[in-house]
C-alpha positions in Angstrom: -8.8 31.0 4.2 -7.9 29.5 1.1 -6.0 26.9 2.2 -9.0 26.1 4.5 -11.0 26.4 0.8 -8.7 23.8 -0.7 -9.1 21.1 1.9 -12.7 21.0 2.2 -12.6 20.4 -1.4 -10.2 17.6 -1.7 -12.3 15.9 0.9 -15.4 16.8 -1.1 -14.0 15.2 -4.5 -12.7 12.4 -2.8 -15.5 11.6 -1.4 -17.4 11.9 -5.0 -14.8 9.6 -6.1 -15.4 6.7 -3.6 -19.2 7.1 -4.8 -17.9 7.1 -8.9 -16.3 3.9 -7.8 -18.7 2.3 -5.5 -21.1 3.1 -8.2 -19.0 1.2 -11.1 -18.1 -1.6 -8.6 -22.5 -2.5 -8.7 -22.5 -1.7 -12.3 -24.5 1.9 -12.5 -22.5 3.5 -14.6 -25.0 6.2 -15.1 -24.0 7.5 -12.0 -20.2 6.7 -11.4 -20.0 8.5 -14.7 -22.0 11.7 -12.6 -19.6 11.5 -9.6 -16.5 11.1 -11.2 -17.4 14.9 -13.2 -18.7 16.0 -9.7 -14.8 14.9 -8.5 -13.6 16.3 -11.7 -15.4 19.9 -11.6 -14.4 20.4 -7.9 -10.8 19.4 -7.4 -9.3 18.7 -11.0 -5.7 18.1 -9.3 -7.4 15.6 -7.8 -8.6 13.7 -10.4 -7.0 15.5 -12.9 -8.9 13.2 -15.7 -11.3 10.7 -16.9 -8.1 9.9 -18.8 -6.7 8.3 -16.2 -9.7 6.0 -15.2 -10.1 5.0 -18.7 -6.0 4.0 -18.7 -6.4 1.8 -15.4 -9.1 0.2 -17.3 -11.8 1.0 -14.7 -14.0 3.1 -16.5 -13.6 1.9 -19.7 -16.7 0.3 -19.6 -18.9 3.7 -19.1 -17.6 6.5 -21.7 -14.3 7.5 -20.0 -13.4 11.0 -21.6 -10.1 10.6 -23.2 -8.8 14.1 -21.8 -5.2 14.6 -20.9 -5.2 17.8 -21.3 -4.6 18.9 -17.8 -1.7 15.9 -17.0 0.8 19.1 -18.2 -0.5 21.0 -15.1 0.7 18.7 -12.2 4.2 18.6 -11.5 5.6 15.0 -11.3 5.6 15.0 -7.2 1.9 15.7 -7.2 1.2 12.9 -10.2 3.1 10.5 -8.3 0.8 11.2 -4.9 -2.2 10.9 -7.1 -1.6 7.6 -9.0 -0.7 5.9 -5.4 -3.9 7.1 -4.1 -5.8 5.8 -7.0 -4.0 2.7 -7.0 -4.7 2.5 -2.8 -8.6 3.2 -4.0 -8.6 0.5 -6.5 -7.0 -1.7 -4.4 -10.0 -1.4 -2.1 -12.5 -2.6 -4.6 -10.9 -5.3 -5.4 -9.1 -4.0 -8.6 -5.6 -5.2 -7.9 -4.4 -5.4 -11.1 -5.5 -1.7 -12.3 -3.7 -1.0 -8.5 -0.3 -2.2 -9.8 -0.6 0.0 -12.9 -1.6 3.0 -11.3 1.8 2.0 -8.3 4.2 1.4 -11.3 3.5 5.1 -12.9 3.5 6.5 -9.0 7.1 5.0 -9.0 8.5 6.0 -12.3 6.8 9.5 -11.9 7.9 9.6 -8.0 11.4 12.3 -7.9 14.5 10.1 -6.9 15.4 12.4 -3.8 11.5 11.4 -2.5 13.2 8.7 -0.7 10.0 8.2 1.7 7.8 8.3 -0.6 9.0 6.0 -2.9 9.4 3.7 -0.1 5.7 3.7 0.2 4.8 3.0 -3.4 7.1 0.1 -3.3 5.2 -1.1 0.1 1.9 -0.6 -1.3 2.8 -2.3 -4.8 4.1 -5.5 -3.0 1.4 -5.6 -0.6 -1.1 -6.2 -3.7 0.9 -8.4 -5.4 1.0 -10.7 -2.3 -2.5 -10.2 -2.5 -2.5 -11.6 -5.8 -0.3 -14.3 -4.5 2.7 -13.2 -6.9 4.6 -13.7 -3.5 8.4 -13.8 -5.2 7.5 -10.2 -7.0 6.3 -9.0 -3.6 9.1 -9.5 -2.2 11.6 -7.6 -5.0 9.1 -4.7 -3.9 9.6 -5.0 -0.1 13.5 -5.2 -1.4 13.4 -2.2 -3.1 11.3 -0.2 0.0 13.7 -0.9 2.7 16.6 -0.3 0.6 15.1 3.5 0.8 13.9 2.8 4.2 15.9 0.8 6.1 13.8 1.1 9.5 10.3 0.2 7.4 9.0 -2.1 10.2 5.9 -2.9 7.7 7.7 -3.9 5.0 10.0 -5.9 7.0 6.7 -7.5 8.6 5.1 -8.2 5.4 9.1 -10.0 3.7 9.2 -12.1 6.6 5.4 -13.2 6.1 5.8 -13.7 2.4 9.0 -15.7 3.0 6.9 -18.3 5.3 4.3 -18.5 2.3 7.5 -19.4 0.5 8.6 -21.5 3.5 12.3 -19.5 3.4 11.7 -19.8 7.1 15.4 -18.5 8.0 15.0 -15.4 6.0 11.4 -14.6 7.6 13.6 -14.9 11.1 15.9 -12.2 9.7 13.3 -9.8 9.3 11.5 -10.6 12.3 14.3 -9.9 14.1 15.0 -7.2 12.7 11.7 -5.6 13.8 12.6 -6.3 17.2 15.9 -4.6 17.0 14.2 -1.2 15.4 10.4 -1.5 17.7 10.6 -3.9 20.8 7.1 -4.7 20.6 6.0 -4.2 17.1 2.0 -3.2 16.8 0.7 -5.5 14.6 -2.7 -3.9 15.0 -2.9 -2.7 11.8 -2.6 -5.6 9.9 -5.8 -7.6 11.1 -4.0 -10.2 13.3 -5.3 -10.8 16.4 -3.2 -11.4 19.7 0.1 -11.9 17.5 3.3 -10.4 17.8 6.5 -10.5 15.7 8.0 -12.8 18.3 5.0 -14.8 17.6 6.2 -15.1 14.4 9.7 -15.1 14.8 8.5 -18.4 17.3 6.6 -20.0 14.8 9.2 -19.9 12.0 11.7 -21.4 14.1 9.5 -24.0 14.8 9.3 -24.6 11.2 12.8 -24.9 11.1 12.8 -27.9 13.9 14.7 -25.1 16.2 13.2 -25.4 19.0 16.7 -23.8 20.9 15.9 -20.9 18.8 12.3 -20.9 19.7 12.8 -21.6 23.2 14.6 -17.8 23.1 12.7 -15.9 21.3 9.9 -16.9 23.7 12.3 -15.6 26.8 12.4 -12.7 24.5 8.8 -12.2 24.4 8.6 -12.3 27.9 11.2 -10.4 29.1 10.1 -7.5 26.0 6.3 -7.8 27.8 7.3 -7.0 31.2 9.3 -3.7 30.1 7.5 -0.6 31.1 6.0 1.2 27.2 
C-alpha cells in the first residue's frame, strides 16, 4: 500500500511540475511559483528544491528559494535520475541550454557501474546539443554512449545523422550499418520521420558519396530485409 502511496504521488508532483513550468514558460510566475511548492510539499525527492530551478537558471526570474537543504538526503543514484529528468523537462520547453546543465550534473553524479544509465544521459545530452546545432560536441556524447552501450541503436541513428549534417558521409554509413547488423529493420518511429528507414539512410549517404555500387546494395538490402517475416 505504500508503494501504491508513493507512485500516485510522483505522478501527482510531476504533474504540478509541468504546470510550474508551463506557467513560467507564459510568464505567470505567480503561479509557477504555487505549483512548484505544490511539487515541492508532495514529493520533495522529486523536486528536492527550488534550489535546483534557481541553479538551471529557470526560475530565477520569480523568487527561487535558495534551499539545499535536502540535496544531503538523496543518494547520488537518485540525484542523477532527477537532474536527467529535469533536464528532459527543460528540454521540452525549449530550454536547451538549462537542459545541458542539468545532463552534465546527471553524468558526474551518475555511479560508474550505472553503465545504462549513463548511456542515456550521454544520449540525451547530445541529442540537445544537435538541437542546438553544436553537431561536433553531439557527436563526442553519442561517442561516449555507445562506448557504455555498444548495441544503442538511437545513438548510432542519431551519429550517423549528425555526420551527414557534417557531410562525413562514410562514417554516417558505418553507423547505419551497424543498426542493421544489431535490428534488421530499425523503427524509426520514434524519431518523427515519416516512411524512412536506416537503409533509407544508409542509401542516401551513399549517394552522397557518388556510390551508387554501394547504393545499388543497400537497396537489395532493403528489399530482401522487407520481405523477411517480423
Amino acid at each position: 500500500m505504500e508503494e501504491q502511496r508513493y507512485t500516485i504521488n510522483k505522478d501527482l508532483a510531476n504533474k504540478y511540475i509541468d504546470a510550474g513550468f508551463f506557467a513560467c514558460e507564459v510568464g505567470n510566475s505567480e503561479y509557477a511559483k504555487k505549483y512548484f511548492n505544490k511539487a515541492l510539499l508532495i514529493y520533495p525527492k522529486r523536486f528536492f528544491s527550488h534550489g535546483l530551478l534557481k541553479e538551471t537558471g529557470i526560475a530565477k526570474d520569480f523568487g527561487a528559494i535558495e534551499d539545499y537543504r535536502n540535496v544531503t538526503e538523496i543518494d547520488s543514484i537518485e540525484a542523477s535520475i532527477l537532474y536527467n529528468d529535469l533536464g528532459i523537462v527543460c528540454v521540452e520547453y525549449g530550454k536547451l541550454t538549462q537542459a545541458i546543465t542539468c545532463f552534465t550534473k546527471s553524468i558526474k553524479l551518475t555511479p560508474a557501474n550505472a553503465i545504462v544509465t549513463n548511456a542515456t544521459v550521454y544520449y540525451n545530452r547530445g541529442n540537445t546539443k544537435y538541437e542546438l546545432k553544436d553537431y561536433e560536441s553531439a557527436i563526442r556524447d553519442y561517442n561516449k554512449a555507445i562506448k557504455l552501450n555498444s548495441n544503442f541503436k538511437a545513438a548510432y541513428f542519431h551519429r550517423g545523422k549528425t555526420s551527414m549534417i557534417l557531410e562525413d558521409y562514410t562514417s554516417a554509413i558505418e553507423d547505419f550499418n551497424e543498426i542493421i547488423e544489431i535490428d534488421g529493420f530499425y523503427d524509426l518511429s520514434d524519431e518523427y520521420i515519416d516512411n524512412m528507414t536506416v537503409y533509407d539512410y544508409c542509401i542516401i549517404a551513399y549517394e552522397c558519396l557518388n556510390d551508387n555500387e554501394g547504393a545499388e546494395k543497400m537497396k537489395e538490402r532493403k528489399i530482401d530485409a522487407e520481405s523477411m517475416p517480423f
